[in-house]
C-alpha positions as CSV (number, residue, x, y, z in Angstrom):
1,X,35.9,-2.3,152.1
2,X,32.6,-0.1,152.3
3,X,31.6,0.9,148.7
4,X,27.9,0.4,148.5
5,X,25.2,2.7,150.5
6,X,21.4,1.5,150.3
7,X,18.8,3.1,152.6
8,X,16.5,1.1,154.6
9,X,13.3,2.6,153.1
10,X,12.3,0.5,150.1
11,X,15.9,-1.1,150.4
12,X,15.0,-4.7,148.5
13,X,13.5,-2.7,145.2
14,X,17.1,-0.5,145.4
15,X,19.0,-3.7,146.0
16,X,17.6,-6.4,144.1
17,X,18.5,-3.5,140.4
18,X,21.8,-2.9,142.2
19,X,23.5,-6.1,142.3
20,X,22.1,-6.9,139.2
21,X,23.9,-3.6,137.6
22,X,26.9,-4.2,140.0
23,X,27.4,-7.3,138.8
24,X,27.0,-6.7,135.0
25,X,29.3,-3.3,135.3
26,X,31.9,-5.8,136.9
27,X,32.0,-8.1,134.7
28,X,32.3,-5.8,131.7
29,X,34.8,-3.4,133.8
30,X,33.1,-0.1,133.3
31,X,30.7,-1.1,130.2
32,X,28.3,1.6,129.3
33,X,25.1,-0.4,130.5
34,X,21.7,0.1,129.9
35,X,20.2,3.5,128.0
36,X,21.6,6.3,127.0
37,X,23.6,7.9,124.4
38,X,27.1,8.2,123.6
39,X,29.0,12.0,122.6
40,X,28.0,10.9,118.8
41,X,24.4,10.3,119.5
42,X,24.6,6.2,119.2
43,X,22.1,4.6,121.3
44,X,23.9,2.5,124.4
45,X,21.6,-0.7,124.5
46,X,24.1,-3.6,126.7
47,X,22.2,-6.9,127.4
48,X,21.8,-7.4,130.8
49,X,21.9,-10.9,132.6
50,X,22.2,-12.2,135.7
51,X,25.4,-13.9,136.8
52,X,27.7,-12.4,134.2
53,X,30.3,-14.0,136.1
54,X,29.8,-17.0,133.6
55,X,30.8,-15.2,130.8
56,X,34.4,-14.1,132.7
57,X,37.2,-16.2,131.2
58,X,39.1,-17.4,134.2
59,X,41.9,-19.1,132.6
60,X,46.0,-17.2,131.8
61,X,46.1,-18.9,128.6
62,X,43.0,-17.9,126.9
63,X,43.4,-14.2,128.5
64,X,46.5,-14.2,127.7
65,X,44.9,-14.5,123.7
66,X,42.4,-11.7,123.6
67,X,39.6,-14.8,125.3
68,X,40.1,-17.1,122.8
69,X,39.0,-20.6,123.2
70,X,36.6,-22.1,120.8
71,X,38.8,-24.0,118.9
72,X,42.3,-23.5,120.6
73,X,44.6,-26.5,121.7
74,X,42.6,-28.7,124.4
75,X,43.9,-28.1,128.0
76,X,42.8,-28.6,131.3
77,X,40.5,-25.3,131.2
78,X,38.5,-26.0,128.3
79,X,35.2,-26.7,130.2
80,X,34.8,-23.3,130.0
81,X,35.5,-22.6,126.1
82,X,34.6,-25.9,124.5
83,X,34.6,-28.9,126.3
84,X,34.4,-30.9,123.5
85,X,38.0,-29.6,123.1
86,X,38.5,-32.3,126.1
87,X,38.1,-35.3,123.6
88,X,41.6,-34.7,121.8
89,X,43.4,-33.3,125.0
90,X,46.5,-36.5,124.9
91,X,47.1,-36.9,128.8
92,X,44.9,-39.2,130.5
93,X,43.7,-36.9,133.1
94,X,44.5,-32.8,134.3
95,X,43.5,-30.5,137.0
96,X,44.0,-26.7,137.3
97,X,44.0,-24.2,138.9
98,X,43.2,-20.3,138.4
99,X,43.2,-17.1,140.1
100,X,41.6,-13.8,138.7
101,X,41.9,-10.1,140.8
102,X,39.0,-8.2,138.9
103,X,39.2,-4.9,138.7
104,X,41.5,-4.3,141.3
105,X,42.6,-0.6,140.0
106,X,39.0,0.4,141.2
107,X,38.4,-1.9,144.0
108,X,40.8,-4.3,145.9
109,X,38.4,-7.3,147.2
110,X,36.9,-8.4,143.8
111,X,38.6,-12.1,142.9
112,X,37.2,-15.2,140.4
113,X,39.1,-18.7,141.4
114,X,39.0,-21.7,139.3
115,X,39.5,-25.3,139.2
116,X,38.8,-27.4,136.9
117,X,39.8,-30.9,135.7
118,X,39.5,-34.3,133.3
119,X,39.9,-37.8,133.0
120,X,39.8,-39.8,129.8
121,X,38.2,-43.0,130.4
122,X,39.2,-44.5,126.9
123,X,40.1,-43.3,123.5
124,X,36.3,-41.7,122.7
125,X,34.9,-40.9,126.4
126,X,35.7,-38.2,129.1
127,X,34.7,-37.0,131.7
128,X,35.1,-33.0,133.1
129,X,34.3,-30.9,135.6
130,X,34.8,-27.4,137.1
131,X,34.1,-25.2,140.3
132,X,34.0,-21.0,139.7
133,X,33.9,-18.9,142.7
134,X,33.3,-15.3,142.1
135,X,33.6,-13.1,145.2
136,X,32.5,-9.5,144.9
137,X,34.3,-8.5,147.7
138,X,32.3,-6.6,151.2
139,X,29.5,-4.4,151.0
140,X,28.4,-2.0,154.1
141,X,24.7,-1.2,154.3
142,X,23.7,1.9,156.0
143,X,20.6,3.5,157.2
144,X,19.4,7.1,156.1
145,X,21.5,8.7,159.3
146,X,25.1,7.5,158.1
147,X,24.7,4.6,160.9
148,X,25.8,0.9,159.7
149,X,23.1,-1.6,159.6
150,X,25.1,-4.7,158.4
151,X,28.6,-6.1,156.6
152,X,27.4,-8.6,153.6
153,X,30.0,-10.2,151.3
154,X,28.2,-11.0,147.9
155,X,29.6,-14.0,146.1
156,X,28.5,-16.4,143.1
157,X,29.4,-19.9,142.3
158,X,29.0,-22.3,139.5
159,X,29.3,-26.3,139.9
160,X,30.0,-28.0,136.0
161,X,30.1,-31.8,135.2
162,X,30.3,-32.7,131.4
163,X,30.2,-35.7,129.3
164,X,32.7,-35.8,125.9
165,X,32.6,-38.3,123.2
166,X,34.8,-38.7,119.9
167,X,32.9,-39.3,117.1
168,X,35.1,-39.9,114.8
169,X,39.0,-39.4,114.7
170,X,38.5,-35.6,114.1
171,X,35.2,-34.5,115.3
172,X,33.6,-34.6,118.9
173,X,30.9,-33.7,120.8
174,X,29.8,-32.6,124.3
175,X,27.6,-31.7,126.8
176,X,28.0,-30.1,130.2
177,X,25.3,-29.3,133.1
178,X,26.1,-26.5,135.5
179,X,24.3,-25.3,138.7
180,X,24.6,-21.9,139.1
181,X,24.0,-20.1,142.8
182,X,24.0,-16.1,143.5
183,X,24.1,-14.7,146.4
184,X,24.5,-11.0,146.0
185,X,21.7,-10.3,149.0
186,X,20.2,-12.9,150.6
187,X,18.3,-11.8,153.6
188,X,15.3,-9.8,154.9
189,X,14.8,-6.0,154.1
190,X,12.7,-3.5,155.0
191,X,10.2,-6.8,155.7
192,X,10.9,-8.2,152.2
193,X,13.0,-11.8,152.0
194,X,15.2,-11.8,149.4
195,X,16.8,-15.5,148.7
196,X,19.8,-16.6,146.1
197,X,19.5,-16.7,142.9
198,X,19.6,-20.1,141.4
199,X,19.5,-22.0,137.7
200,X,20.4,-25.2,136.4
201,X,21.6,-24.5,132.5
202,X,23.8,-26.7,129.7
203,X,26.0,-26.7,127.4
204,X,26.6,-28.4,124.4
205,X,29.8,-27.8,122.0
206,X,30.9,-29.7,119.2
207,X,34.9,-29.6,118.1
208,X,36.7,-30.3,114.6
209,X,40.5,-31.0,113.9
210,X,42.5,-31.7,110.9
211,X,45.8,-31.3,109.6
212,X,46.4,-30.7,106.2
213,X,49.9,-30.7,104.3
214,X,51.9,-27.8,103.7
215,X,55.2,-27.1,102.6
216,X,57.8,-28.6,105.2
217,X,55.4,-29.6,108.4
218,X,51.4,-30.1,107.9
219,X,49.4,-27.4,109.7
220,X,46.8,-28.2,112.2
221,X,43.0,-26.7,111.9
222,X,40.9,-26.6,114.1
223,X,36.9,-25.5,114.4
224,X,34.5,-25.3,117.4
225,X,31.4,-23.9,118.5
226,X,29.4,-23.8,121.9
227,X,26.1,-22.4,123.0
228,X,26.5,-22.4,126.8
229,X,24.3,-21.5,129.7
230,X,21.2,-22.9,128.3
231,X,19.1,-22.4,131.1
232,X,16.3,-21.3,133.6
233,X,16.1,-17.4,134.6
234,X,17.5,-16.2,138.0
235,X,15.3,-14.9,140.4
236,X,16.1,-11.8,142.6
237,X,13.0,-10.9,144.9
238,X,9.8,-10.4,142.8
239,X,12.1,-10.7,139.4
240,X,13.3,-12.7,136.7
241,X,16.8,-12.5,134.9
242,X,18.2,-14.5,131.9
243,X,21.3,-15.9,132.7
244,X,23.7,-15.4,129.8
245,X,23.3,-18.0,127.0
246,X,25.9,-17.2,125.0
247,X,26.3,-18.8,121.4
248,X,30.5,-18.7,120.6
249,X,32.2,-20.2,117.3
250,X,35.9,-20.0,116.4
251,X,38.6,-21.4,114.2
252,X,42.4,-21.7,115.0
253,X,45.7,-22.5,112.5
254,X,48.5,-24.5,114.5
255,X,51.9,-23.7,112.1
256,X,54.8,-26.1,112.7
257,X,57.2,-24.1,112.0
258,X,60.0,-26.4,112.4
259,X,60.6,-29.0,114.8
260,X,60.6,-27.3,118.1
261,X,59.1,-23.4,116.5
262,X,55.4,-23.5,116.7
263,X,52.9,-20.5,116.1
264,X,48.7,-20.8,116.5
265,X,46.5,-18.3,115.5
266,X,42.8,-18.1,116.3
267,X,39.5,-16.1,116.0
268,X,36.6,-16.2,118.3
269,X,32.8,-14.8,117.9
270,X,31.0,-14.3,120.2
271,X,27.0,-13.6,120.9
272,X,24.3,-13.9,124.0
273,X,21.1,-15.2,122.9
274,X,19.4,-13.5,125.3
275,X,16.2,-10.6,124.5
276,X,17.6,-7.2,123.6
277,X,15.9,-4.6,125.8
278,X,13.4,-2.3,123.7
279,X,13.3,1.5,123.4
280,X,10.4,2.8,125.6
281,X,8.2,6.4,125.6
282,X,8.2,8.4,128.7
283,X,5.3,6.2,129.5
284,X,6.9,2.9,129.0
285,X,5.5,1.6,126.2
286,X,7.4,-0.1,123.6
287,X,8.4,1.9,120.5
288,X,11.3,0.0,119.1
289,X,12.0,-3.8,119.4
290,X,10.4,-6.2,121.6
291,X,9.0,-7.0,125.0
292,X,11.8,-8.9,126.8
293,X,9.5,-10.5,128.9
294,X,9.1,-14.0,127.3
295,X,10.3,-17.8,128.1
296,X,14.0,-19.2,127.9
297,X,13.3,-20.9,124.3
298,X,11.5,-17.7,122.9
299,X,14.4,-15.5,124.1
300,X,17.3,-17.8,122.5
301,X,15.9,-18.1,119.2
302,X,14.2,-14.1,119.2
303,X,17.2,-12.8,120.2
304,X,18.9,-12.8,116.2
305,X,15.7,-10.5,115.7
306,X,14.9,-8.2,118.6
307,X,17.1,-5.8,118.5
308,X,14.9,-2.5,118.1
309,X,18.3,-1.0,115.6
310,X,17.2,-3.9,113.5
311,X,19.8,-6.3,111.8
312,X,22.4,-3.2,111.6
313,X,22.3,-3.5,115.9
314,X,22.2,-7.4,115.8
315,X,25.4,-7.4,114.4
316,X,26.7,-5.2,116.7
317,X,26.0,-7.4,119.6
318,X,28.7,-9.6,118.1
319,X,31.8,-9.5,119.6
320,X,35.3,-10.8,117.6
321,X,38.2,-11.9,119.7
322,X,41.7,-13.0,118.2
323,X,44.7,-14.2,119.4
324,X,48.6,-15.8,118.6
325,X,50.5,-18.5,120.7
326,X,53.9,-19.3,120.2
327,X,55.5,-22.2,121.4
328,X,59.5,-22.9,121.9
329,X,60.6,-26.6,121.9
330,X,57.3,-26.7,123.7
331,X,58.7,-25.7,127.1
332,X,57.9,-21.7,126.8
333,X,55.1,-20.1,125.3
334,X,54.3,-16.1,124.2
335,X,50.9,-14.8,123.8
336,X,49.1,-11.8,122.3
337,X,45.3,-10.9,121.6
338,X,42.5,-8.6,121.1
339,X,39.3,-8.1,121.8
340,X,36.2,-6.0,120.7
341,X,32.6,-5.3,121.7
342,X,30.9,-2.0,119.6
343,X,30.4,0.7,122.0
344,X,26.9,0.7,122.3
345,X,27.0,-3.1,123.6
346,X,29.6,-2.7,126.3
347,X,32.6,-0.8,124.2
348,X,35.0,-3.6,126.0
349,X,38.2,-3.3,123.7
350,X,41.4,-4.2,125.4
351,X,45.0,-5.7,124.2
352,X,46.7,-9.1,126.2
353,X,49.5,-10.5,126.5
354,X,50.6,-13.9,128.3
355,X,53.4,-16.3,128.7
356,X,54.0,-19.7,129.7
357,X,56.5,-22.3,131.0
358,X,56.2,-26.5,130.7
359,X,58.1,-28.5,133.2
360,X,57.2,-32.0,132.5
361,X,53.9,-31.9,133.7
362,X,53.7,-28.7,135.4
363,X,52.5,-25.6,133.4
364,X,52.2,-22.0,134.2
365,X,50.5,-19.4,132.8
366,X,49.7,-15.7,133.3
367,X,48.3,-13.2,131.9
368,X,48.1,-9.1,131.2
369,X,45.4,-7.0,130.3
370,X,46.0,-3.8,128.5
371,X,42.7,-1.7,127.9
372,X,42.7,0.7,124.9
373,X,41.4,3.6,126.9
374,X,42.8,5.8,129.9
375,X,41.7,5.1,133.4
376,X,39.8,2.0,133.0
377,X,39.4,-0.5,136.0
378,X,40.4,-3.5,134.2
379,X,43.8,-1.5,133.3
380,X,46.9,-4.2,134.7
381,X,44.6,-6.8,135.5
382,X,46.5,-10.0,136.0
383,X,45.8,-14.0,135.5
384,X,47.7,-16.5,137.2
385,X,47.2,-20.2,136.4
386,X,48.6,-23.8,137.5
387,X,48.1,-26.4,135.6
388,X,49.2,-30.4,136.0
389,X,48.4,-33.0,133.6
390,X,49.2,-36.9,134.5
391,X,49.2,-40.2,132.9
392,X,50.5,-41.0,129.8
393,X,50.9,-39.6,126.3
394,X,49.5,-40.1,123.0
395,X,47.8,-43.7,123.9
396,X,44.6,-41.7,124.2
């Protein structure tokens, strides 16, 4: 469908601070991005990356949690949350599959698909992998006169391959490379090329489990933290972008209710280490915070102290999500979550809700988005997600 407008004359400039925006507004489904106030005077100040896409969670079970993941139950999805979940997943191999309509109260054509999958090679090595494919549906480019110059359907993709090894019979590590192409213009305008955007970025993750004895059945804890997207910036024409290294930690309590009643809880935090943008005069100058112009490194370990709020707006750029799983004689599962982002780094706060079925082998998941506010686009967005696991059981 035609949404997008963009005249000829100086075209590339327009387009190359379009997608950009495009893209970051549809991943965080009608954030307040950029400057600007709110109606209580608070300064908006979202970080802006390129390929937000990474940052979508394109799994029913974790959506169906308020985007938990960090330390949650290992399934076939994890390479997305914690890979070095993988390590105590207790099937010998899994693939699944996911499919994500974004946004599709404001536009219909807007979809993230998923596939992702493991094999355990022994008891302390596996291997991952996962494909994203983020369509951001058709765009019609017109001239100053109304008339249609061309049809272009954006899209972005990201290839991952990851290594996992147990450490010890409760704690694992991992690391994951990812290559990372955007292609939200490529082309010649007004005279100007404009090419895809590419990076090559990591992860790494490290994952804890225990169970400790309680009154009837032991409870299971479990720990995790990531810092994914490690990588080179994206360029767009004559610009740079971070892509968005993100830095995510979580814990999550498995109760064993009884024999077949089981209940999880867990809590997921959630930063980018990417430069804050600075407050700027009229003439551009910097008045507040610091230049964001700097290298990969300086930009992961600046971004704790950048913020031009100081440590009050550091701490809002944290964002907490939490979420409950239920399990019945492990064959049907409920879910519930929340999560929040302070308004003046995106204001995403929105309730889910999920469920689940296990046949055998087969599982499937889906998930329901409830924002807090009125008309928002992400308002009934639905996750649906197939998932088979083979090989045995618990010799792993």
């Amino acid at each position: 469908m035609s949404r997008d407008k963009l005249d000829a004359g100086g075209m590339c400039l327009k387009f190359v601070s379009t997608v950009i925006l495009a893209a970051c507004s549809l991943y965080a489904a009608a954030q307040d991005i950029g400057g600007g106030t709110q109606s209580d005077g608070k300064r908006i100040n979202s970080i802006i990356t390129a390929a937000p896409f990474l940052m979508i969670g394109p799994d029913s079970r974790s959506g169906g949690m308020g985007d938990v993941g960090a330390a949650t139950a290992p399934d076939a999805n994890s390479m997305h949350w914690n890979p070095a979940k993988y390590a105590f997943i207790e099937t010998q191999g899994g693939v699944s599959l996911a499919f994500t309509p974004w946004l599709k109260q404001l536009i219909d054509d807007i979809n993230l698909a998923y596939l992702a999958g493991y094999y355990k090679i022994d008891n302390r090595q596996t291997l991952a992998g996962s494909i994203r494919y983020f369509s951001l549906g058709d765009i019609t480019f017109t001239d100053p006169q109304g008339n249609e110059i061309q049809q272009y359907n954006p899209s972005e993709f990201a290839l991952d391959a990851a290594y996992i090894r147990k450490l010890t019979d409760n704690f694992s590590i991992a690391m994951a490379l990812r290559y990372i192409h955007s292609n939200l213009g490529a082309g010649s305008y007004n005279g100007t090329n404009v090419n895809p955007g590419t990076s090559v970025a990591a992860d790494v993750g490290i994952y804890y489990t225990t169970s400790v004895p309680t009154r009837g059945e032991p409870t299971d804890l479990s720990y995790g933290v990531t810092i994914s997207n490690i990588g080179s910036k994206m360029q767009y024409g004559s610009q740079k972008y971070f892509i968005p290294t993100n830095f995510r930690a979580g814990g999550a309590a498995t109760f064993h209710l009884d024999k077949i009643n089981q209940l999880t809880i867990a809590l997921d935090l959630n930063k980018l280490l990417v430069p804050t943008s600075p407050y700027r005069d009229a003439e551009g100058n910097i008045i507040a915070g610091k230049d964001p112009d700097r290298s990969v490194p300086s930009g992961i370990f600046g971004s704790f102290t950048d913020a031009p709020g100081g440590f009050r707006e550091e701490l809002h750029e944290i964002s907490a999500s939490t979420g409950l799983e239920y399990w019945y004689d492990d064959l049907f599962a409920l879910r519930g979550g929340f999560l929040y982002e302070h308004p003046t780094k995106g204001n995403r706060k929105f309730y889910t809700l999920g469920a689940g079925i296990k046949y055998t082998s087969l599982h499937f998941d889906f998930a329901y988005l409830i924002p807090t506010d009125q008309q928002n686009p992400m308002e009934k967005t639905l996750r649906f997600t197939l998932l088979y696991n083979f090989g045995p059981q618990n010799e792993f």
